[in-house]
C-alpha positions in Angstrom: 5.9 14.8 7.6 9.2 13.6 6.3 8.2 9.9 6.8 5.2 10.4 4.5 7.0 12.4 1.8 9.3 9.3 1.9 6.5 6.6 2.0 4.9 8.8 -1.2 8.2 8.8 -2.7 9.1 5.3 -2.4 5.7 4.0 -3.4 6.2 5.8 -6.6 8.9 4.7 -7.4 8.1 0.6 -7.0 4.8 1.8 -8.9 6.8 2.7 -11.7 9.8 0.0 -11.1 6.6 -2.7 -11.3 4.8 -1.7 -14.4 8.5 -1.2 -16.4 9.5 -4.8 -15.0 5.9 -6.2 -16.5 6.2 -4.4 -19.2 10.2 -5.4 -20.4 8.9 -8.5 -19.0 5.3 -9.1 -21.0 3.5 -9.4 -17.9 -0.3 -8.1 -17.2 -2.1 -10.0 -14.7 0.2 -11.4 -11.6 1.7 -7.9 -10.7 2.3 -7.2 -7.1 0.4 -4.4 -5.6 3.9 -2.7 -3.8 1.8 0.4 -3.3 -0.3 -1.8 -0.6 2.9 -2.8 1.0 3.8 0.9 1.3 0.4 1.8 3.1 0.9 -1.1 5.5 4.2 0.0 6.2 2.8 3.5 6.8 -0.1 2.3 8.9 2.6 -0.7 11.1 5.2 1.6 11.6 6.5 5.3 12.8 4.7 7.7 15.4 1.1 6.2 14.1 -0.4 9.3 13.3 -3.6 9.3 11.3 -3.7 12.4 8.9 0.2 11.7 7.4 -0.4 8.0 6.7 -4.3 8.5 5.0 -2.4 11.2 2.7 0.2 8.7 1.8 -3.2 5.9 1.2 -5.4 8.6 -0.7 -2.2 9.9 -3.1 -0.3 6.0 -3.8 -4.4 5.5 -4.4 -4.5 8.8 -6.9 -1.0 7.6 -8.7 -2.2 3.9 -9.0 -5.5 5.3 -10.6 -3.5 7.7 -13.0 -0.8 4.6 -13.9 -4.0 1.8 -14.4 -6.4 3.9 -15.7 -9.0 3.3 -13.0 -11.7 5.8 -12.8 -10.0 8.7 -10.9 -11.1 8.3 -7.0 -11.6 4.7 -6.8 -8.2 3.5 -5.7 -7.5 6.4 -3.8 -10.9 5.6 -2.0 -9.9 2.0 -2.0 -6.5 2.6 -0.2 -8.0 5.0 2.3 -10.6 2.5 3.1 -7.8 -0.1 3.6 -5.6 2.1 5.3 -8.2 3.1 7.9 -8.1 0.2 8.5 -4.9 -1.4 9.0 -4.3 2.0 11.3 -6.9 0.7 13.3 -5.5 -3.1 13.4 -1.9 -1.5 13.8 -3.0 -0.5 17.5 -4.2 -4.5 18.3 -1.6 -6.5 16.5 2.0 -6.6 16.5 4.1 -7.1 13.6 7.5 -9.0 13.9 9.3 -10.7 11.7 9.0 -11.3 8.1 6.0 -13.6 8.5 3.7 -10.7 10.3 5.0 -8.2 7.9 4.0 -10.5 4.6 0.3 -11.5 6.0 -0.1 -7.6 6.8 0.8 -6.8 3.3 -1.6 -9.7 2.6 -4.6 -8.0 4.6 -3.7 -4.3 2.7 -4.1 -6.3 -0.4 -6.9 -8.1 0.1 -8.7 -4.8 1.7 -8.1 -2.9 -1.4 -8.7 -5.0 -3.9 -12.1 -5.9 -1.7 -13.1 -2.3 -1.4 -12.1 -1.7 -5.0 -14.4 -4.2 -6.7 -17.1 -3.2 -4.2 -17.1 0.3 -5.4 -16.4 -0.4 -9.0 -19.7 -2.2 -8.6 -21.4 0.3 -6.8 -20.6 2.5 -9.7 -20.3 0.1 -12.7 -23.8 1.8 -14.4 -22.9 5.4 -14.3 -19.5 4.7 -15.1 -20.6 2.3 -18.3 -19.0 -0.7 -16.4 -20.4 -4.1 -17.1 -20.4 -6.1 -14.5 -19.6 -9.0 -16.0 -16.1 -7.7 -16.6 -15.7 -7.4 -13.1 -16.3 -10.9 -12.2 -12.9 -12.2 -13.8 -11.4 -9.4 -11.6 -12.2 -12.3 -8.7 -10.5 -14.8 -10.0 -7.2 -13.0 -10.5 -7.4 -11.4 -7.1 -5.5 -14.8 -5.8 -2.6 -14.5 -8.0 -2.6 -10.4 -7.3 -2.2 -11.1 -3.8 0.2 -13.7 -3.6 2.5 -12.0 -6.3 2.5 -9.2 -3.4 3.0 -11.5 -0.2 5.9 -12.5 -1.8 7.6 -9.1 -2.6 5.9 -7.8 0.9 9.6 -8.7 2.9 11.9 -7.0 0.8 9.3 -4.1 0.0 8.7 -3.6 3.7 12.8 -3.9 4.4 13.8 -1.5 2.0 11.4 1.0 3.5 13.2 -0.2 7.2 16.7 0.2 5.5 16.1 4.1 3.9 14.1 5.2 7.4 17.3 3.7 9.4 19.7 5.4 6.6 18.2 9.0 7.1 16.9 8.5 10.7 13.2 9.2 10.2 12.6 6.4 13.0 11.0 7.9 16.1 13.5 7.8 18.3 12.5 7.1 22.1 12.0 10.3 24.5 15.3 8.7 26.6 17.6 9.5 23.4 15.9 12.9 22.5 18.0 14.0 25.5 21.3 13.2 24.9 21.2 14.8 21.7 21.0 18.2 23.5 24.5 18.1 24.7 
């Protein structure tokens, strides 16, 4: 429970750490989506249990909808989707290295920002959406997701740095025992 209280906590704060950058900055559309990063993390990494990591997805979701001003639900649907899942990939692919980590942060990306436009078009006529706003949303998708391959290594070794720091690393059965000295 620790290690999603510190996911949660951590993707809040690069949530907020992005949008003040963009906004001291003047940026709007190539923004990196570090809350993605944080749900791959949560879904590559730890004891891979299901409920802690979908309730670090569904609430970086809820906080990304409250700081864009998404519809409430959609990105916390969105990152539940996508975090779903990447738990399921996690058990079939193995991620060393920098490179792994960054095209894993790719794939979060790409499966919110997928399931994201899918639902906002799903929705777009109760919700008074045109869809033809959305279809610009396509074209910066690129830029989104490459603006968060590139912050995806220190992202995902900052979250490796504070789980070493405060030992929230499962440790192996082998060294559960010679703590009991």
């Amino acid at each position: 429970m620790l290690r999603a209280f510190t996911h949660l906590i951590v993707g809040w704060l690069l949530i907020a750490v992005t949008g003040g950058i963009a906004e001291v900055l003047g940026l709007s559309i190539v923004l990196p989506a570090t809350s993605a990063v944080v749900v791959a993390h949560a879904a590559f990494s730890g004891e891979r249990e299901l409920v802690p990591g979908l309730a670090v997805a569904v609430s970086l979701g809820y906080i990304e909808d409250l700081h864009q001003g998404a519809p409430t639900g959609v990105l916390s649907l969105s990152f539940a989707l996508a975090f779903l899942l990447l738990h399921w990939a996690a058990g079939r692919i193995a991620v060393r290295g920098w490179t792994m980590r960054a095209l894993v942060s790719l794939m979060a990306v790409v499966l919110v920002d997928a399931a994201t436009l899918a639902i906002l078009l799903a929705l777009a006529e109760p919700l008074g959406i045109r869809t033809g706003a959305l279809v610009p949303m396509l074209v910066g998708v690129r830029w989104h997701a490459l603006a968060t391959v590139l912050v995806a290594p220190p992202v995902w070794a900052l979250l490796a740095r504070i789980f070493d720091l405060f030992r929230l690393e499962p440790r192996p059965p082998s060294d559960l025992h010679l703590d009991a000295r």
